[in-house]
N, C-alpha and C positions, 0 to 999 in steps of 0.2 A: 688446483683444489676442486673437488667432484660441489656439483651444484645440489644444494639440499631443500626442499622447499616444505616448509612447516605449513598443517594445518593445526591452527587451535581447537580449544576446547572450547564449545561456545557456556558463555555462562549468565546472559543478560537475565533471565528465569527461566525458570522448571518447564517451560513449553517449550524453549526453542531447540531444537533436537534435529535442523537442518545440518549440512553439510555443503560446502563448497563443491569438492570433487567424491563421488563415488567411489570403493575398491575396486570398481570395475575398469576405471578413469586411472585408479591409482596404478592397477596392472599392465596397462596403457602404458604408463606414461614411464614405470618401470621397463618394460621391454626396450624403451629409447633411450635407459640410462642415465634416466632422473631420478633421480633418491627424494622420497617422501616422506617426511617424519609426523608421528600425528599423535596429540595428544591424548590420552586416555579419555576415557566418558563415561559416566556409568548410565547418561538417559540417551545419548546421540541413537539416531536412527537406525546405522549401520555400527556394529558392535568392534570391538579392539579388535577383535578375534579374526573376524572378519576383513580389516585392514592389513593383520599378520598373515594372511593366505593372501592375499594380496600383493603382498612385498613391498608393504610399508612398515618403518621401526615406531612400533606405539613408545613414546615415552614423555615425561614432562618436560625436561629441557628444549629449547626450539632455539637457543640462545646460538646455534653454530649454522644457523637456515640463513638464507641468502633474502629467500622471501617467507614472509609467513602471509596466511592467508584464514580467513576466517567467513561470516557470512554477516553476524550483525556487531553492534562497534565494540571496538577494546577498550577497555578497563586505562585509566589513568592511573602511571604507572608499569604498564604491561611495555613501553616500548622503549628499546635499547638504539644506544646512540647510532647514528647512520643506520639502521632498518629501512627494509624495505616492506611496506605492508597493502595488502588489497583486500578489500571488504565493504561493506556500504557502510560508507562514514557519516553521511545527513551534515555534512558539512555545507553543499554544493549553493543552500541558500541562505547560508549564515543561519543554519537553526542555532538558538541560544543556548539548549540544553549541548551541544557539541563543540564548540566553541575553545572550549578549557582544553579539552581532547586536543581540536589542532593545533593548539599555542604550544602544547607538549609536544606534539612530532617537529615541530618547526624549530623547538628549544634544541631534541636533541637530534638535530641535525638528517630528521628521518624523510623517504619516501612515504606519499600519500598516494597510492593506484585505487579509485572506486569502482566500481561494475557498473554502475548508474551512465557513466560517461564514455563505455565502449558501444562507442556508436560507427553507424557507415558515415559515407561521404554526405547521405542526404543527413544525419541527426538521428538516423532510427537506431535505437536501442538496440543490442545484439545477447544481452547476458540477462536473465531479466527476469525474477519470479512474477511477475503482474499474473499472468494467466490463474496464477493458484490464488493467488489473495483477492481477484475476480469469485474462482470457484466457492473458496472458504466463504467471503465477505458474502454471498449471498445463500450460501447455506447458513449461515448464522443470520442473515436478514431474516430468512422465512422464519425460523425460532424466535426469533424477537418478536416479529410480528403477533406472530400467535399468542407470546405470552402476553403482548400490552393490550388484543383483543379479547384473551382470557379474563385480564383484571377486570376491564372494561364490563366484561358479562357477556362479550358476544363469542359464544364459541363456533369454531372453525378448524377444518381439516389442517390447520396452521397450530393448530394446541398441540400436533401429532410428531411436529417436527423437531430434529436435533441438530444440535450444531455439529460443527464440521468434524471437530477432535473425536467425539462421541462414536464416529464409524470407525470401521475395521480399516476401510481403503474408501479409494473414490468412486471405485464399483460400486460400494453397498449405499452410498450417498446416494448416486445417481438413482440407485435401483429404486430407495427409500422415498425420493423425490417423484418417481414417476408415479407411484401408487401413490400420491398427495395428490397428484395432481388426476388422475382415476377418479378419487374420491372427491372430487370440487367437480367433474364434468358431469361425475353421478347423482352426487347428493346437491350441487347447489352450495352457493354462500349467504348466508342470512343476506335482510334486504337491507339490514343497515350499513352493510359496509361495502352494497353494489352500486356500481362498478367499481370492484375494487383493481387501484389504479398505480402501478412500477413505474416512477420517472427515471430514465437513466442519463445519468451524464457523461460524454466522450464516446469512444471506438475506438481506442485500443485493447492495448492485449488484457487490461483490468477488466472494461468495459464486457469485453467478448467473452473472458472466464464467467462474469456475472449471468451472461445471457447464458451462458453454455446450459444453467441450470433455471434458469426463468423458462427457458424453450421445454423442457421437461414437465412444464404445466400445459395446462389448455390457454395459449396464449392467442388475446387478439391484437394486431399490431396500431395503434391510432397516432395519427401525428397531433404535435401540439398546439397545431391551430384546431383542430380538432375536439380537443378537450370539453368547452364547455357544452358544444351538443352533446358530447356523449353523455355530459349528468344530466342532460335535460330530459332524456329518455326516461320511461318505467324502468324500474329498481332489475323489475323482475325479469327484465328482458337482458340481464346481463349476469346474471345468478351464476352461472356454468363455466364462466370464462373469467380469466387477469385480463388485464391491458396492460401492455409497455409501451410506453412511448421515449423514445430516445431526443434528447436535446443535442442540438450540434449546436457551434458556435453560433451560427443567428440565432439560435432561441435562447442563447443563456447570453447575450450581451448584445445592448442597443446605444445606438450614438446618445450623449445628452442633451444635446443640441434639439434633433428633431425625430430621434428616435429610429433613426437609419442603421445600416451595419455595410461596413466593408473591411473585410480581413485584412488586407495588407495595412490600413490603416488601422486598425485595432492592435495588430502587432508590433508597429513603430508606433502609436503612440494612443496605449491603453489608457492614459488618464481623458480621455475622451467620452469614454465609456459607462456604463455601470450596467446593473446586472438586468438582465429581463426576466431573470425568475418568477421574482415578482408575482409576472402575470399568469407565473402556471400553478402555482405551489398552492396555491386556496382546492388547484382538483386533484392533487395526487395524496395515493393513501402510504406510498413509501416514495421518497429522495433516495435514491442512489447514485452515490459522486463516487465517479470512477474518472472522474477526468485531473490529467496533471494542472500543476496551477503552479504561478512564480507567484513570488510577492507585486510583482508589478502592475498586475494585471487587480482588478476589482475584484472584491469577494462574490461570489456565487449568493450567497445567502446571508444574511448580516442577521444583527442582535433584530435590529427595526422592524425588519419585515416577520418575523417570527413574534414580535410581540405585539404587530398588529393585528397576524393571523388569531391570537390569541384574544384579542381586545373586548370580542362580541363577548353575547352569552352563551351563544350557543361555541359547543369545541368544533374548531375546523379538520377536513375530513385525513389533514396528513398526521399520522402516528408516529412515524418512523424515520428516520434521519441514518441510513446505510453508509456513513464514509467510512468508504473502501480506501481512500488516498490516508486515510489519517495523518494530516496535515491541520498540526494543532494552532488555532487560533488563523487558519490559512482561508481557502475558500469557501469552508463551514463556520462562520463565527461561531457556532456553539459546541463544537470540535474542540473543548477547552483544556482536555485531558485524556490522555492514550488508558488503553483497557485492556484487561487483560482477559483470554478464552472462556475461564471458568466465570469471570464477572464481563460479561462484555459492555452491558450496557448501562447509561447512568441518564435519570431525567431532565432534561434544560429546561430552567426557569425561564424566559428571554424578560420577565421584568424585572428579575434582581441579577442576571447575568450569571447564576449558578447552577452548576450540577450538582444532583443529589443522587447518590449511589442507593442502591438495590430499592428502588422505587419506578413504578411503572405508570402510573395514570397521574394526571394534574397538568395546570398553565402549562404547558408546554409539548414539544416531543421526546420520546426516546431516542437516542442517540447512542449507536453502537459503533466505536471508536479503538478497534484493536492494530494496536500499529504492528504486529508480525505474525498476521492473517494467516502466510503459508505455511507456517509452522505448524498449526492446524490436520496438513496434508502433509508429514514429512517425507513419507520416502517417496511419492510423485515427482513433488513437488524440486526436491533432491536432484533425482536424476531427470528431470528436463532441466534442469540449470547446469548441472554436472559437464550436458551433453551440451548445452551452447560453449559452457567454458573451456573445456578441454582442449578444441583445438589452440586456443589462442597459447594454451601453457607450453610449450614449445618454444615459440617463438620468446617467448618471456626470459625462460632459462636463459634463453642464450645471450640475453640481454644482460644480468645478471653476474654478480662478481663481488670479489670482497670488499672493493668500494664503491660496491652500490650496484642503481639499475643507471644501464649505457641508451640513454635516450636515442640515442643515433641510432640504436639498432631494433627500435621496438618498429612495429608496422604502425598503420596510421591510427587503426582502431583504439589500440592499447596506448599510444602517445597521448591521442586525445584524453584520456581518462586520469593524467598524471593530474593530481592537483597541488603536490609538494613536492618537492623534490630537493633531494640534500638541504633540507629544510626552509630553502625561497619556495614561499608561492607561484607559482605558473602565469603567465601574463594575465590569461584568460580570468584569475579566480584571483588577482589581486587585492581587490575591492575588499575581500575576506579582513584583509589588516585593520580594517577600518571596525570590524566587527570583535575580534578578539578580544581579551578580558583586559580592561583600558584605553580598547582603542575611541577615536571622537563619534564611530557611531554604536556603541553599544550601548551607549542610554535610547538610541532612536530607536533602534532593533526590538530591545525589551519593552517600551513601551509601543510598538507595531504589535509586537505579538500576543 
């Protein structure tokens, strides 16, 4: 029996218009004698039509695919007994909202393969849109910005700005962003909001997408011990220029004890810890979390320290709150609720613990919180993912049969990423049962979250 690998239809909302593999991927992978079936679309990036030149068969059935493959989660419901499916499931930390989803592949007896979990030997990532929801997440930072110093009354070459979906491609973004950033070396930023001041969190591929378009301004780079001379300075002597400053693990987590830091010990045993933000978030004028976060580890930023910053009379200087990770109720406590492109942002109260939609100034910051950032940039975005994935589709097929995926034959990347399989859990991701809809810790889960 010829091996047939379905990609869906994505249908979570009207933005997501990603793709798994590309027609270009598709004609690849056609030439070696892998049959692709793909569902129709009428908003997807790359068109039917386009997949039919190709030499994949557009159709709605996928029910005869050995694997089906998608980008963000399926529909409960949507999976047929012993399936094989890969996609980002948001399963890997017990998210709640996902939950019901894996109790259904595990019901009916399906494979679970995420993207999130094809990694090398060290744990690095290999499949991975981060670079684009970096790119997007901070092209819709600067729009945010602008419009909450608009409300505010301070206008700024930031009023000028558009979010990411609004361009043609990433060209006209870049292009769009460099003349922003022209017009701040030329014209100056009012004095009330110099030094204005980019905290970013992590270095990876999110982190490095965000800066890809920060560096596109007149950036000065300042470390976070740093910080409080820089506001002690004249306003005026910083008019011309951003500041970033990047947080690594010593700046965003200090021993309890005595206020120390050592990695290896943070990482065996984070409850030691809590966060050191704290000490920097009174000088920056945007938060940017691009860094991964478990549940294990201490929040970045909690309800407390937001509603102390709040407490004075006067508002303190950060506006903005950029998670990039959108990791709800994770290591942004006020990360309360995922957003979508055309609404991205909504304001956190930190003294009633609420967000309020399409509102921009009051107690708190705005928080721009879209959990599928790179859909924003779809057909980039597309085919740099298309191109990490494709090799591994190969090896996969072969793996592949009408009962099931043959673990023994996946290489080590793609093994690692099984998180179900003929509907047992994987050693590794056990603990999940504990999570499911009944199990003894989904009362803990939901109320962590």
């Amino acid at each position: 029996m010829d091996c047939v690998i379905g990609i869906r239809r994505e249908d979570k909302n009207r933005w997501e218009r990603r793709v798994p593999l590309t027609p270009d991927a598709v004609r690849h992978l056609a030439d070696q004698g892998i049959r692709v079936a793909v569902q129709p679309s009428p908003i997807r990036v790359f068109t039917d039509a386009e997949y039919v030149r190709a030499g994949a068969e557009v159709r709605e059935d996928l029910d005869d695919c050995f694997l089906v493959m998608g980008v963000k989660e399926m529909p409960r419901g949507f999976f047929r007994e012993g399936g094989v499916y890969l996609f980002f499931s948001h399963t890997m930390k017990g998210q709640p909202a996902n939950m019901e989803m894996l109790a259904e592949i595990l019901r009916k007896r399906a494979t679970l393969v995420d993207y999130e979990l094809i990694t090398d030997d060290e744990g690095r990532r290999l499949v991975a849109f981060g670079h684009f929801a970096g790119l997007a997440g901070m092209l819709d930072g600067l729009w945010a910005l602008g419009r909450r110093l608009a409300e505010e009354g301070i206008v700024t070459p930031f009023a000028g700005a558009l979010r990411a979906w609004e361009f043609r491609d990433l060209a006209e973004a870049k292009a769009a962003t460099e003349r922003l950033g022209r017009q701040i070396a030329d014209e100056g930023l009012p004095a009330e909001v110099a030094p204005l001041v980019f905290g970013v969190t992590g270095y990876g591929r999110v982190a490095r997408g965000a800066r890809e378009i920060l560096d596109l301004l007149p950036v000065r780079e300042v470390a976070p011990e740093d910080l409080p001379a820089l506001l002690a300075e004249p306003a005026g002597a910083h008019r011309r220029h951003v500041y970033v400053t990047t947080f690594r693990k010593e700046h965003m987590y200090r021993r309890k004890v005595d206020g120390g830091f050592d990695l290896a010990e943070l990482n065996d045993h984070p409850g030691r810890y809590e966060s050191r933000l704290v000490e920097f978030l009174p000088h920056l004028t945007v938060l940017v979390n691009a860094l991964y976060w478990e549940p294990r580890f201490p929040r970045l930023v909690t309800r407390e320290m937001l509603a102390d910053l709040w407490a004075g009379e006067r508002s303190p200087r950060l506006r903005l709150i950029d998670d990039i990770t959108c990791d709800i109720r994770g290591s942004i406590e006020a990360t309360v609720k995922p957003t979508d492109p055309d609404r991205p942002t909504y304001l956190y109260l930190p003294d009633r613990d609420e967000a309020v939609d399409d509102a921009w100034t009051g107690r708190g910051p705005v928080v721009l919180a879209v959990d599928n950032l790179p859909c924003e940039l779809p057909r980039e975005a597309s085919e740099e993912f298309s191109g990490a994935l494709a090799p591994f589709v190969p090896a996969l097929a072969r793996a592949l049969g009408p009962d099931g995926l043959d673990l023994e034959k996946l290489p080590a990347p793609l093994r690692r990423a099984v998180i179900a399989h003929r509907g047992e859990l994987m050693p590794r991701h056990a603990h999940l049962a504990d999570l499911l809809p009944g199990g003894p810790g989904n009362r803990e889960l939901r109320h962590a979250s």
